[in-house]
C-alpha positions as CSV (number, residue, x, y, z in Angstrom):
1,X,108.8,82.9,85.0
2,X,111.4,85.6,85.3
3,X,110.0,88.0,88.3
4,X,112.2,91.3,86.9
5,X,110.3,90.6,83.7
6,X,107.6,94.4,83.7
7,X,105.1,91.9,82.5
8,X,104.4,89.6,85.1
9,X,105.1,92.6,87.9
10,X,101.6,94.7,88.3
11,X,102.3,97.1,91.4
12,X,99.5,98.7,93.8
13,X,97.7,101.4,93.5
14,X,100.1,102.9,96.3
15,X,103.4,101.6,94.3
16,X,102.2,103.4,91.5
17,X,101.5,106.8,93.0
18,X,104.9,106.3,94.6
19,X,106.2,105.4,91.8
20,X,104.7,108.9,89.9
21,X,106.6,110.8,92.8
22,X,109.8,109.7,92.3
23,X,109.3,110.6,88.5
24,X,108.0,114.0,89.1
25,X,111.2,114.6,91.7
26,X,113.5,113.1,89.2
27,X,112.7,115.1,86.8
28,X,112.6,118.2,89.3
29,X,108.9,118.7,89.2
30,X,107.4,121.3,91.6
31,X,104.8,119.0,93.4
32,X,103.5,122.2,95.5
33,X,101.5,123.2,92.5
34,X,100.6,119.4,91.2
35,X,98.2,116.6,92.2
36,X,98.6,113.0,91.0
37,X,96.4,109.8,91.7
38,X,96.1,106.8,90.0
39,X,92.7,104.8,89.6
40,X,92.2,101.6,87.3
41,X,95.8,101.7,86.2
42,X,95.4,105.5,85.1
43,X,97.7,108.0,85.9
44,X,96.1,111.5,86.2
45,X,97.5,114.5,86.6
46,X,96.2,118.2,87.4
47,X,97.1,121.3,88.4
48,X,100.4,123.3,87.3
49,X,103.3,122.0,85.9
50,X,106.7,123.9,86.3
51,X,109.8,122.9,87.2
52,X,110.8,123.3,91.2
53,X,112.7,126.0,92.3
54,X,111.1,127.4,89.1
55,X,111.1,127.5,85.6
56,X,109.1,125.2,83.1
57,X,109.8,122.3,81.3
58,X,110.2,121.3,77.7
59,X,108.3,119.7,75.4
60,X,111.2,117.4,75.3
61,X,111.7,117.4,79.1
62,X,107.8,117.0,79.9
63,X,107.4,113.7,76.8
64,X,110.5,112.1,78.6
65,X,109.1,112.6,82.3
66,X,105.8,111.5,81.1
67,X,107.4,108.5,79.2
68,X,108.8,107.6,82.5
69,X,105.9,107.4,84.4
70,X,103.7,106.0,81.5
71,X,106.4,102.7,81.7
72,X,105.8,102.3,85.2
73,X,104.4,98.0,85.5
74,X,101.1,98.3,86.0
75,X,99.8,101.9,84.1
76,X,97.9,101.7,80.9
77,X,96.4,105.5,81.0
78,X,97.5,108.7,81.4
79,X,95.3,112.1,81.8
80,X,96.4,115.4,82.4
81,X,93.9,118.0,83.1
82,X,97.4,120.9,83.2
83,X,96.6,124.6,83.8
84,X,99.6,124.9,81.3
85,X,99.8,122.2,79.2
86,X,98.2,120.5,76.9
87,X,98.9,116.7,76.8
88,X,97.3,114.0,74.8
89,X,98.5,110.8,75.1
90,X,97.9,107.3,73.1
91,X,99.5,103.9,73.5
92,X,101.4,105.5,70.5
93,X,103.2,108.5,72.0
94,X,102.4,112.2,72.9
95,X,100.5,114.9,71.9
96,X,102.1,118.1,74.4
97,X,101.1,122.1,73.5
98,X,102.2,124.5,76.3
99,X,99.3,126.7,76.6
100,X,99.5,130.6,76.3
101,X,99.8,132.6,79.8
102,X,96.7,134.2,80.6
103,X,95.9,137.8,80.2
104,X,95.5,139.6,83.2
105,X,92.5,138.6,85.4
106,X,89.4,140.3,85.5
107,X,88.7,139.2,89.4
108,X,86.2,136.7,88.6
109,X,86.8,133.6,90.8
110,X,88.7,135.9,93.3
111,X,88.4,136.0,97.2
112,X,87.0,139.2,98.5
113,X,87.4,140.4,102.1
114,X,84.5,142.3,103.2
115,X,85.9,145.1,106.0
116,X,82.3,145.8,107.5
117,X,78.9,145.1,106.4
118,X,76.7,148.1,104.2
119,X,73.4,148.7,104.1
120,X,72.2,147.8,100.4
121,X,70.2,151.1,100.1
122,X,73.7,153.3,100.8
123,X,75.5,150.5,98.2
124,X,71.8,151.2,95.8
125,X,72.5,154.8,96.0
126,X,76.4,154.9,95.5
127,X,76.0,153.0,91.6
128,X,75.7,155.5,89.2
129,X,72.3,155.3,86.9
130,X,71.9,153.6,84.0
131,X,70.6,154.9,80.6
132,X,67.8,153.5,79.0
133,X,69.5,151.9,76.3
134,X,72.1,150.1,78.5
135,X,69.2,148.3,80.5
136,X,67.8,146.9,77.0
């Protein structure tokens, strides 16, 4: 039994995830914007991929990155849950669609700082009044 063969070699969950660094470094990945774990020999990935100092990747950059990683001994599965990619992946090869920017955001899901605490009757009595037909 050879013991370089990728066969025989099954790494640990921790070799793995090490191994899915170096990848994502060698391939200049920003990592401040990207989580990674691996659990039953799948690889998954979330967040936002872009290259690091900045800049994004392409299609043909991003397959041979994820190629990389998806030859590591020891991962059958990859899943990427990307804010700006689409990725599909089969035994077969890759699916990748860079997803369009978002328009501008409408504040849902923001933080808001509240300076000082209102009475709800002063807030009641600051909105302006509805019609009748915009309350049906």
């Amino acid at each position: 039994m050879n013991s370089n063969s990728s066969s025989y070699l099954t790494l640990s969950r921790y070799q793995i995830n090490q191994s899915v660094k170096s990848a994502l470094v060698r391939h200049f990945a920003d990592l401040s914007q990207l989580d990674f774990t691996t659990t039953k020999n799948t690889v998954y990935l979330n967040g936002i991929l872009k290259k690091d100092p900045s800049g994004d990747f392409s299609a043909s950059g991003l397959e041979a990155m994820l190629r990389e990683i998806v030859r590591i001994p020891g991962v059958r599965g990859l899943q990427a849950d990307l804010d700006n990619w689409l990725v599909s992946y089969s035994g077969a090869g890759f699916d990748l669609h860079k997803k369009a920017r978002p328009r501008a955001s409408s504040g849902m899901g923001q933080t808001v700082r509240i300076a000082r605490q209102e009475d709800v009757g002063d807030v009641l009595q600051d909105m302006p009044e509805s019609s009748e037909e915009e309350r049906t």
